[in-house]
N, C-alpha and C positions, 0 to 999 in steps of 0.2 A: 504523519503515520510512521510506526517505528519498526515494524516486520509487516513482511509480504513474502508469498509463496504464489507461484504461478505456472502454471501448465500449459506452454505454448506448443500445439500443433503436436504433442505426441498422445493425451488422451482420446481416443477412440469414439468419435459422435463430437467430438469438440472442438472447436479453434481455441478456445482460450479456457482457461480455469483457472481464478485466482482467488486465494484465502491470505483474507491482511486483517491485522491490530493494530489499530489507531491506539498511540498511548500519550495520553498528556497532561497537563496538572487540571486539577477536577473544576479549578472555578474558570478555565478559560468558555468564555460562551461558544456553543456550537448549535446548529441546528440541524436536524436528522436530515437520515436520507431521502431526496424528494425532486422531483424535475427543475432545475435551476434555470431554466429559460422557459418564454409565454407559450412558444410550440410544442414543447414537453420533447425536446429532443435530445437533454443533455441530461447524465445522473447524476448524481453526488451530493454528499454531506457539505455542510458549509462552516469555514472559519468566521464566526461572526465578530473576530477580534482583527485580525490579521487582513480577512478577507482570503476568499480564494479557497480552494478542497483540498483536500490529502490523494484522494482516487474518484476516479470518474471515467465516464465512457458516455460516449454517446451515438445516435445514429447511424451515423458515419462507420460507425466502428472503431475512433478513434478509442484512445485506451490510453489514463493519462494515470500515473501513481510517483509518489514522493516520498524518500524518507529524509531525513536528516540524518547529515555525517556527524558524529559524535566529535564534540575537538573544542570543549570551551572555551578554550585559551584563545582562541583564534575568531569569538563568537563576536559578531558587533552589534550591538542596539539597533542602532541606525539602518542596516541596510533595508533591503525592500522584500516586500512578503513573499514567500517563496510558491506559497498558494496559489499566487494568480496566474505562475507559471502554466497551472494548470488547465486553470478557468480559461487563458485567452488561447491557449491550444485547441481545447474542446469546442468553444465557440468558433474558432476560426474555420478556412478552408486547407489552410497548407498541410501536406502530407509529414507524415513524421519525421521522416529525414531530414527534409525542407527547414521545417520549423527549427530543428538541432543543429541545422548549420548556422543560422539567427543567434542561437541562442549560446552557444560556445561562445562565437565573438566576446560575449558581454558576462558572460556564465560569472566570472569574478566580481559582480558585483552585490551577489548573493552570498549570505552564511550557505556554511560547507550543505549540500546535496546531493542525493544520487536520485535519478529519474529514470521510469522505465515509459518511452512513450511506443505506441503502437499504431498502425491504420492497418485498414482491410489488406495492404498486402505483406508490412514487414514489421519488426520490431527490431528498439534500442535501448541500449542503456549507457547515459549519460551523466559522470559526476562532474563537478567540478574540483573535487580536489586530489583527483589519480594524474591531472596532467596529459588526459589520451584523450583524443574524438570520441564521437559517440561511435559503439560499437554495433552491428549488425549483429543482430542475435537468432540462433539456428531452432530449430525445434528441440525441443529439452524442457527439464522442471531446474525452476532454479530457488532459489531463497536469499533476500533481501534484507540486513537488518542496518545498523547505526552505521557500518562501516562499508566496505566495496560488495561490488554482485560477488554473491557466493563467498562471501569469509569464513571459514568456520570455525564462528563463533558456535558453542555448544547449542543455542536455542532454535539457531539457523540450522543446523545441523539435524537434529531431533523432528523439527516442525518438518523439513522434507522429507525424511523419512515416513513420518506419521500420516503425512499428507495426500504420500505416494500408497501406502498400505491402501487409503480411504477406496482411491481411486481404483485398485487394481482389482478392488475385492466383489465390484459390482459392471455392469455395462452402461447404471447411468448417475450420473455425481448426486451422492446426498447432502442437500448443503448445510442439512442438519448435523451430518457426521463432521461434518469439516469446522463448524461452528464449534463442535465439545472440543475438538482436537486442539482448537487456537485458544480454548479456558484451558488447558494445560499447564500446570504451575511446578511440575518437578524443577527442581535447583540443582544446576552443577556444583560439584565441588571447587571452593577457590581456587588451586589449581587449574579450572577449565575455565578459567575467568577470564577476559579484555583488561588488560587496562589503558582505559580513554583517558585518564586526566579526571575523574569526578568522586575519586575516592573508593575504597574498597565496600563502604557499608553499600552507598549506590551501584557500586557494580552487581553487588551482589540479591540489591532490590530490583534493577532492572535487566536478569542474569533469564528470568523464565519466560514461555511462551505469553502468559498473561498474568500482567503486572496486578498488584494490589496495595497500598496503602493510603493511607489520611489525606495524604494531599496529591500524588500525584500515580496514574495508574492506566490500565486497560479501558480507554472511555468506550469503544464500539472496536466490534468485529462484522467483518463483512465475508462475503461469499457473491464472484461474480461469476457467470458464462456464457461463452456464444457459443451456441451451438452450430454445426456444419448449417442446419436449416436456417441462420440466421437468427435466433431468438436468442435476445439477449436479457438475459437473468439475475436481477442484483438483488440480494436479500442483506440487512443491517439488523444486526443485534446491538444494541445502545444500552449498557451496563451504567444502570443509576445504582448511587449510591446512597442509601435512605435507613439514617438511623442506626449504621453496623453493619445493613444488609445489602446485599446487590440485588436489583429490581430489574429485569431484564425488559426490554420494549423494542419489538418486533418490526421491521419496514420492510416489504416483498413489492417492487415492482417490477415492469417487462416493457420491453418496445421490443417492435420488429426492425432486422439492421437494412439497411439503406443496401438496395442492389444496384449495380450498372454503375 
């Protein structure tokens, strides 16, 4: 996943709200969104190359999201899929804290990442390539893209904006509204541009809210929530590409969160 947007503990009826773009080259296989264990207690998309999710939630309340640090120079084949980090979170028992003291130890043995993991009492954000612990993170909206929490990058920047309007304009989240907002394709000017090391024409392909070309782009958009009542809400819009056109394909499911 390459942008995330999320609303911890200050929208109003909600513990969480988050709108993320999954973006990646069109022929890696994936399969949509759908309960990824026999009890139907976990959610998320699946990497069926890699292995492992981009974002997921489950019961528990766990709340598990991944982007990758941009820095190809630094990128290695070999390492281990940064996916599963996700998957053995979600499936697991340990609390999110717990789990990120585990996982800093060994965090170098993955290409660059940043993670935001959560449980029913606190949230973190954990890279491995700022050099810091994982951080405790406060009630706020934040935004997520190639590089640290909150960089502002132009797209990261624009997407919280847009995202904060969505929220404040109603008392209950449209995830349809939050869905058009992450097809957003305005371009900064190259002056408002990163430069990661991938070249200016790529900076400037993967510079919008949602990406588009021939080989590599905007595969799915998601829209998740827990509500104070505990309902938790995941809906995946999955952007096929067929023929020139994008073919959108819908996935809404719900569990109740795990009390006591």
């Amino acid at each position: 996943m390459c942008l995330l947007f999320f609303s911890y503990r200050t929208t109003p009826g909600y513990r969480l709200v988050v709108a993320a773009n999954r973006d990646e080259f069109l022929i890696r296989p994936t399969a949509p969104l759908a309960f990824l264990d026999p009890d139907e207690t976990i959610l998320g998309g699946l990497d069926l190359q890699g292995g492992g999710t981009w974002l997921g939630i489950n019961s528990a309340q766990r709340f598990a999201a991944i982007t990758n640090y941009r820095d190809p120079a630094a990128n290695r084949p070999e390492a281990p899929s940064r996916g599963r980090i996700l998957t053995e979170y979600l499936a697991g028992d340990a609390g999110a804290g717990e789990y990120l003291q585990t996982l800093a130890e060994n965090g170098a043995r993955y290409n660059g990442f940043n993670l935001i993991l959560g449980d029913a009492a606190e949230f973190f954000y954990y890279s491995n390539k700022n050099g810091s612990p994982p951080i405790k993170l406060r009630p706020g909206f934040y935004g997520l893209s190639n590089h640290l929490l909150d960089s502002p990058w132009p797209k990261v920047a624009r997407g919280k904006e847009l995202l904060r309007r969505c929220m404040v304009e109603t008392a209950r989240v449209d995830a349809q509204k939050l869905l058009t907002v992450l097809e957003d394709r305005e371009r900064p000017s190259d002056a408002g541009l990163p430069d990661t090391g991938v070249g200016l024409e790529w900076e400037r392909l993967l510079s919008p809210i949602f990406i588009d070309s021939p080989s590599y782009g905007t595969r799915s958009s998601a829209v998740i929530t827990v509500s104070e009542e505990g309902i938790i809400s995941f809906t995946e819009k999955t952007h096929h590409r067929l023929g020139g056109k994008i073919e959108p394909q819908y996935v809404h499911l719900t569990m109740s969160a795990e009390t006591g």
